[in-house]
C-alpha positions, 0 to 999 in steps of 0.5 A: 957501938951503940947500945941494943935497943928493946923490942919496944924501941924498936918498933917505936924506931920503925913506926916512922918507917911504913917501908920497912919489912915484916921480917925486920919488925920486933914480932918477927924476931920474937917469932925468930927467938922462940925457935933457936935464934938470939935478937939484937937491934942497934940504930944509928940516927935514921938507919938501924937493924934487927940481927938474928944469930943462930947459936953454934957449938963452941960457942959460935953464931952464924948473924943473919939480917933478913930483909934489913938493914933498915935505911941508908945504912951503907957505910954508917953503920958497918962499923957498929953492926961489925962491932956487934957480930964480933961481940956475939963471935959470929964466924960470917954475918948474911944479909939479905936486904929489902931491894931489888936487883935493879936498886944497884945495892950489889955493887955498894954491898961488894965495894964494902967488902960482901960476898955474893952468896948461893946459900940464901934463906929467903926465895930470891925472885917473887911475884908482886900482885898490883892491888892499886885501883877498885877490886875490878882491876885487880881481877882485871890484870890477873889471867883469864884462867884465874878469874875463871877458877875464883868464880868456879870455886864460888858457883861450886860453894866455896867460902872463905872466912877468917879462922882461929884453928892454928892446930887445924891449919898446921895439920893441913900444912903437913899433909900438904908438905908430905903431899908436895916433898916439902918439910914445914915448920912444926904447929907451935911456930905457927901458933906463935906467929898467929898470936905475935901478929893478930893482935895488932892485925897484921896477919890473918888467918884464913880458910876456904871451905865448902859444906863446913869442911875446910880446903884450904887455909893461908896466913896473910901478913900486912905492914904499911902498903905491902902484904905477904903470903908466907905460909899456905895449905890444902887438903887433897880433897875437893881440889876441883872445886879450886878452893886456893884460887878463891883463897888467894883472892880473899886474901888479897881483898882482906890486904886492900881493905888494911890499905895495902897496894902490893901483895907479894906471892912469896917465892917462885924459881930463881929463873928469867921470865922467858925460861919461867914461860917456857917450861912452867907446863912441864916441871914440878920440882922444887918451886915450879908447881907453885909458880905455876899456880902463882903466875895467874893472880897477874904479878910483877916479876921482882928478883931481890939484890940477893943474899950477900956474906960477910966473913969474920973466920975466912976458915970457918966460913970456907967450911961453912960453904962447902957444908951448905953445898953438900947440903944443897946438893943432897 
């Protein structure tokens, strides 16, 4: 097994590498390992991966790669990720990669030995906003209804400008999690988040106010040409003057000033386009009221290759399934 490598290795591994994802960046398992996680890096030649592990008792982990490996990684270095998830007595290793379902990863995963799972950590489909071209053909491929509301919330005093408060935007975060049924992470993991990437700009925190008083708030994080929107909130007041359709907008501005073609929405039901069509009007659970929103700004439908396991105990991780099923289904 080759030796881990430090943070400061890391990201020196992936300055060569603009495709590589946020959440396989050094920051982000910073981030991961302030709240619970352990980090390991390993490379081998021109492939590598940043793997988190979750501590469990009796000295167990469950290993996890978000959104990695990094490169072509299949079979090369399996033996030393293998190697490396059995040291840190990891019961199963889940890996969701960086590639769409069409890139034809899932055969290559379950030839390998991978399970296709059900339990996956990050959203399966997205919605990918082309940011290629002048700010008018963005506008331009996004739904008339949307370009409608950006304009309204401009002619009704909506403005938007980079914000410092995280507390203040944590805060909103929680009404809006009581408000929508959701359950978001607690105000220093935002801090935190905000420090490990403002200072290189790779997020901005943004808000949407009108008359001094803050709406709406996001955090948009940039890596090579790619943007993300991971964490959003709003009050419940002021909602006609539609401060989130102005919101997403300026953030999308501020990802195509940083070079950015594709901003990625982040997270909408794990369902086809024609039944994401037809019943977006009349459903409001889990993520439907958020595609609802999202399918205006005009994105691509992308669904990932999906969240894939790897067991090292067939026991502990059989009963690891069926606790995550109970789960689910609660």
């Amino acid at each position: 097994m080759p030796p881990g490598l430090s943070a400061s290795e890391w990201d020196a591994f992936l300055s060569d590498l603009p495709e590589a994802h946020l959440l396989q960046t050094a920051a982000w398992g910073e981030l991961k390992a302030r709240f619970g996680w352990a980090v390991e890096r390993l490379r081998l030649g021109d492939c590598g991966v940043q793997v988190l592990f979750r501590r469990l008792p009796l000295g167990l982990t469950l290993a996890y790669i978000p959104k990695g490996p990094v490169g072509d990684w299949l079979p090369t270095l399996l033996p030393a990720l293998d190697a490396l998830c059995r040291s840190r007595r990891a019961f199963a290793l889940k890996v969701e990669p960086d590639a769409a379902e069409v890139s034809g990863l899932a055969a290559a995963l379950s030839a390998h030995g991978f399970l296709p799972s059900r339990h996956s950590v990050q959203p399966r489909r997205t919605l990918i906003v082309d940011l290629s071209g002048s700010e008018d053909d963005v506008l331009a491929r996004m739904h008339q209804k949307t370009r409608y509301n950006i304009g309204l919330a401009a002619r009704k005093g909506v403005t938007v400008r980079a914000w410092n408060d995280v507390a203040g935007f944590a805060a909103m975060l929680q009404e809006t999690g009581t408000r929508d049924r959701f359950s978001p992470h607690i105000s220093d993991y935002y801090r935190s988040a905000y420090d490990l990437f403002h200072h290189s700009g790779a997020v901005e925190l943004l808000v949407a106010e009108a008359e001094g008083k803050p709406l709406a708030g996001l955090m948009v994080f940039a890596r090579g040409e790619r943007a993300w929107y991971f964490y959003g909130a709003s009050t419940s007041q002021e909602r006609q003057r539609m401060p989130t359709y102005m919101l997403q907008w300026e953030a999308m501005r501020w990802a195509q000033s940083r070079g950015c073609t594709q901003y990625d929405l982040w997270g909408i039901p794990d369902a086809d386009l024609e039944r994401l069509e037809t019943e977006f009007a009349s459903r409001s659970d889990g993520l439907w009221g958020v595609y609802r929103f999202k399918r205006g700004f005009g994105g691509t439908l992308v669904r990932t290759a999906g969240t894939w396991d790897r067991p090292y105990n067939r026991l502990l991780y059989q009963a690891y399934k069926l606790a995550a099923a109970r789960m689910t289904a609660e």
